[in-house]
C-alpha positions as CSV (number, residue, x, y, z in Angstrom):
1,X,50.8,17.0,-40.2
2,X,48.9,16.8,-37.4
3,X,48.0,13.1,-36.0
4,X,44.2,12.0,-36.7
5,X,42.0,11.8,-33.9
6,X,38.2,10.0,-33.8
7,X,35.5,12.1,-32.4
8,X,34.5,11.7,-28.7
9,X,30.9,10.4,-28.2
10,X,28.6,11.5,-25.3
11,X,28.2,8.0,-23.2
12,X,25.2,6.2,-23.5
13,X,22.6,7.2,-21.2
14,X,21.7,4.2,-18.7
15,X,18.8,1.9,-19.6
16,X,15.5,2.7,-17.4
17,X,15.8,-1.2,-17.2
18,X,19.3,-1.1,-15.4
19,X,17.4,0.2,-12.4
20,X,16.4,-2.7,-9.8
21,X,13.7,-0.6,-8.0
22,X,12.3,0.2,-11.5
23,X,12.5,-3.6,-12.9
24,X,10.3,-4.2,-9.9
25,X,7.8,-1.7,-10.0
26,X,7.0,-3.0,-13.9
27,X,6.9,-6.7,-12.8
28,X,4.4,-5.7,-9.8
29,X,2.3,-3.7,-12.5
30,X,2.6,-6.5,-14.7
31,X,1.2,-9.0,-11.6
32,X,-2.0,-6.6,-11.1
33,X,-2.4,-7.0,-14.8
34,X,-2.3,-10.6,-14.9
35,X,-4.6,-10.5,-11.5
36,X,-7.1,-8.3,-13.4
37,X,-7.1,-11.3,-16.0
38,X,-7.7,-13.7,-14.3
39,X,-10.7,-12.3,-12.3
40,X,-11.8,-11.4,-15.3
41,X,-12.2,-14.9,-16.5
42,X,-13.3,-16.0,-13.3
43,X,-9.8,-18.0,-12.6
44,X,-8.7,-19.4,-9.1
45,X,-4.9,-17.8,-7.6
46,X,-6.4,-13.9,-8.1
47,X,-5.6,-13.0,-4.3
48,X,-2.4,-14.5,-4.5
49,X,-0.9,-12.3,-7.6
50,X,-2.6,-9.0,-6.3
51,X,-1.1,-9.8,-2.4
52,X,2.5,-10.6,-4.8
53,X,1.9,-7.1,-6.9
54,X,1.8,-5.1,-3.8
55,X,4.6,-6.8,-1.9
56,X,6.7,-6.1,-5.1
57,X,5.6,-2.7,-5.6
58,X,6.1,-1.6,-1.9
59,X,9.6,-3.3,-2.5
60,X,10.7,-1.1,-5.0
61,X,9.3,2.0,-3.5
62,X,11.6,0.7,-0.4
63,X,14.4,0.0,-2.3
64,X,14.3,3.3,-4.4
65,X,14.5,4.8,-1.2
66,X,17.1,2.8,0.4
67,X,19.5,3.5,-2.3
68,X,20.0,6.8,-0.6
69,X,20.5,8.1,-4.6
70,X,19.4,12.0,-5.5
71,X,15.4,12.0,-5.1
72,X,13.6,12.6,-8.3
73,X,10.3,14.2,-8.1
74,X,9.1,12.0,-11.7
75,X,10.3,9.0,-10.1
76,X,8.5,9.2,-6.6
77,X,5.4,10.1,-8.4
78,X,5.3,7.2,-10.3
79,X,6.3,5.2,-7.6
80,X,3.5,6.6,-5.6
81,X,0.9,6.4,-8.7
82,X,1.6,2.7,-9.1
83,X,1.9,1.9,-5.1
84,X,-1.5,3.4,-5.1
85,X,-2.8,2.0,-7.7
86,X,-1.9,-1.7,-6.4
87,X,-3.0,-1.1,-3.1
88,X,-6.4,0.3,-3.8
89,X,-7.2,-2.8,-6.3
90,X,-6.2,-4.8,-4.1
91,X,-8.1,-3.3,-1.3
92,X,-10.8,-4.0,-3.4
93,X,-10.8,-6.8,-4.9
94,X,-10.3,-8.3,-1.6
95,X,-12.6,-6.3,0.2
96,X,-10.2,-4.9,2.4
97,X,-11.6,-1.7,4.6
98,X,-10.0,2.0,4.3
99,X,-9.7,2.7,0.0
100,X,-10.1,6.3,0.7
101,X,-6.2,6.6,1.5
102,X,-4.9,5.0,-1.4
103,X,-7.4,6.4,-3.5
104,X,-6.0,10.3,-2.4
105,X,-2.5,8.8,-2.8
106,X,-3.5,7.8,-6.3
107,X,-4.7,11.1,-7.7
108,X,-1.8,12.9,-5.8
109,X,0.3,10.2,-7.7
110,X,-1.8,10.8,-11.0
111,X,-1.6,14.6,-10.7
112,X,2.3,14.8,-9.8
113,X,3.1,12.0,-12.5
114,X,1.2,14.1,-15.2
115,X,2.2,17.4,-14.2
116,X,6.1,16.1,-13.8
117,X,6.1,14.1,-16.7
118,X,3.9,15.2,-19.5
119,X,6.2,15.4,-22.5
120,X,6.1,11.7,-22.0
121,X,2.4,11.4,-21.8
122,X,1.8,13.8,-24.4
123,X,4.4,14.3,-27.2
124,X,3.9,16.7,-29.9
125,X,2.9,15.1,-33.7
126,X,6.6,15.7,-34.7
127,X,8.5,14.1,-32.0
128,X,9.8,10.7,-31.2
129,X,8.4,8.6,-29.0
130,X,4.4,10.0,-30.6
131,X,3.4,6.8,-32.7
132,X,4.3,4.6,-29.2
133,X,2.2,7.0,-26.8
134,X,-0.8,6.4,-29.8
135,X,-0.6,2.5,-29.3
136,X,-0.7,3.1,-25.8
137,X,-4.1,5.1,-26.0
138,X,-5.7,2.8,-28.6
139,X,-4.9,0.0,-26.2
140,X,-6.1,1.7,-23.7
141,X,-9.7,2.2,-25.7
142,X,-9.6,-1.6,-26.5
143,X,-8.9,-2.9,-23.0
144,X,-12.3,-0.5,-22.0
145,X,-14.5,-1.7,-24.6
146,X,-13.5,-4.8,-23.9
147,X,-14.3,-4.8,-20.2
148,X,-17.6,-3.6,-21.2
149,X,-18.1,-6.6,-23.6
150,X,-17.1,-8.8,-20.8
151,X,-19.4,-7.5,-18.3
152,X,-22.8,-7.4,-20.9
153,X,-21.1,-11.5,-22.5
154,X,-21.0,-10.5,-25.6
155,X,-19.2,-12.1,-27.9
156,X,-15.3,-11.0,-28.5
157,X,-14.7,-9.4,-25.2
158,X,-11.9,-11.4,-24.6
159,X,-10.2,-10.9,-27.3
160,X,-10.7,-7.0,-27.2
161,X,-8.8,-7.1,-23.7
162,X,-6.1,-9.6,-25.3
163,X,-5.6,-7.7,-28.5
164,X,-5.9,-4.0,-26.1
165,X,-3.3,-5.3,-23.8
166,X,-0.9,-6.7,-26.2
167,X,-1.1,-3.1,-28.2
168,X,-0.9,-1.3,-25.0
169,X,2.3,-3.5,-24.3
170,X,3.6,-2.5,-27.5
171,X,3.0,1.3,-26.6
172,X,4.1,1.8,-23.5
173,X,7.8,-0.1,-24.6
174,X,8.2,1.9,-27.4
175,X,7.2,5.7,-25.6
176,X,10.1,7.2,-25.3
177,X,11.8,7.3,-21.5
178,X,12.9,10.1,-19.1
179,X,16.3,9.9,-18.1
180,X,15.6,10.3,-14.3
């Protein structure tokens, strides 16, 4: 009789969260959120998280590159989406002159992240990841009508953002992730 072996399992795939560059990028993102709410409710400090959201996120574009690793087109995209992203807020926010670059690096960004990535973005019905790319979009909505309660002082604006960006939160962690 032949001796009884266990079956071999495929390793684990690495967490997108093992990746320093990428741990960056989502705490700059998450600075330019936090800027965004506190300009919204008219708070002091909003210069100094949107100058600390584009320091981090140039950092981690920088140290993506620096790790001298494969280059994958989904990650440089996004990288270049959200580097874009920071740097024309910013630019605005602080009335900083010469949007116009950032603003063609963002829909290059948008357009390559989109194009690159879309399974992600758009899951069929069936898939996994579909109920978490739902939250995302409703969150999305909320954060939008939201805003627009905020800007005409209606009542409940503020929690519409809250409530949008806590389910847009919950979204965007459980989409499923590329393994790039």
């Amino acid at each position: 009789m032949s001796e009884w072996t266990p079956p071999v399992r495929p390793p684990e795939p690495p967490s997108p969260l093992s990746d320093p560059p990428e741990i960056l990028r989502l705490v700059g993102f998450a600075l330019l959120i936090i800027g965004f709410l506190f300009k919204l409710l008219h708070w002091p400090w909003v210069p100094y998280f949107l100058a600390v959201a584009w320091l981090v996120t140039l950092a981690a574009m920088v140290w993506r590159f620096a790790q001298r690793k494969a280059i994958v087109p989904k990650a440089i995209a996004r990288d270049l989406f959200t580097l874009a992203l920071v740097s024309l807020l910013v630019m605005h926010l602080l009335h900083l002159p010469g949007r116009g670059i950032p603003m063609v690096l963002l829909i290059i960004g948008l357009i390559g992240s989109v194009r690159l990535d879309r399974d992600r973005y758009m899951p069929r019905s069936g898939e996994q990841g579909a109920r978490g790319t739902w939250l995302f979009y409703a969150g999305l909505v909320l954060v939008v009508i939201g805003t627009l309660f905020r800007i005409q002082h209606w009542p409940y604006g503020t929690i519409l953002l809250i409530a949008g960006l806590v389910l847009g939160a919950a979204g965007w962690f459980s989409a499923p992730r590329s393994r790039d």
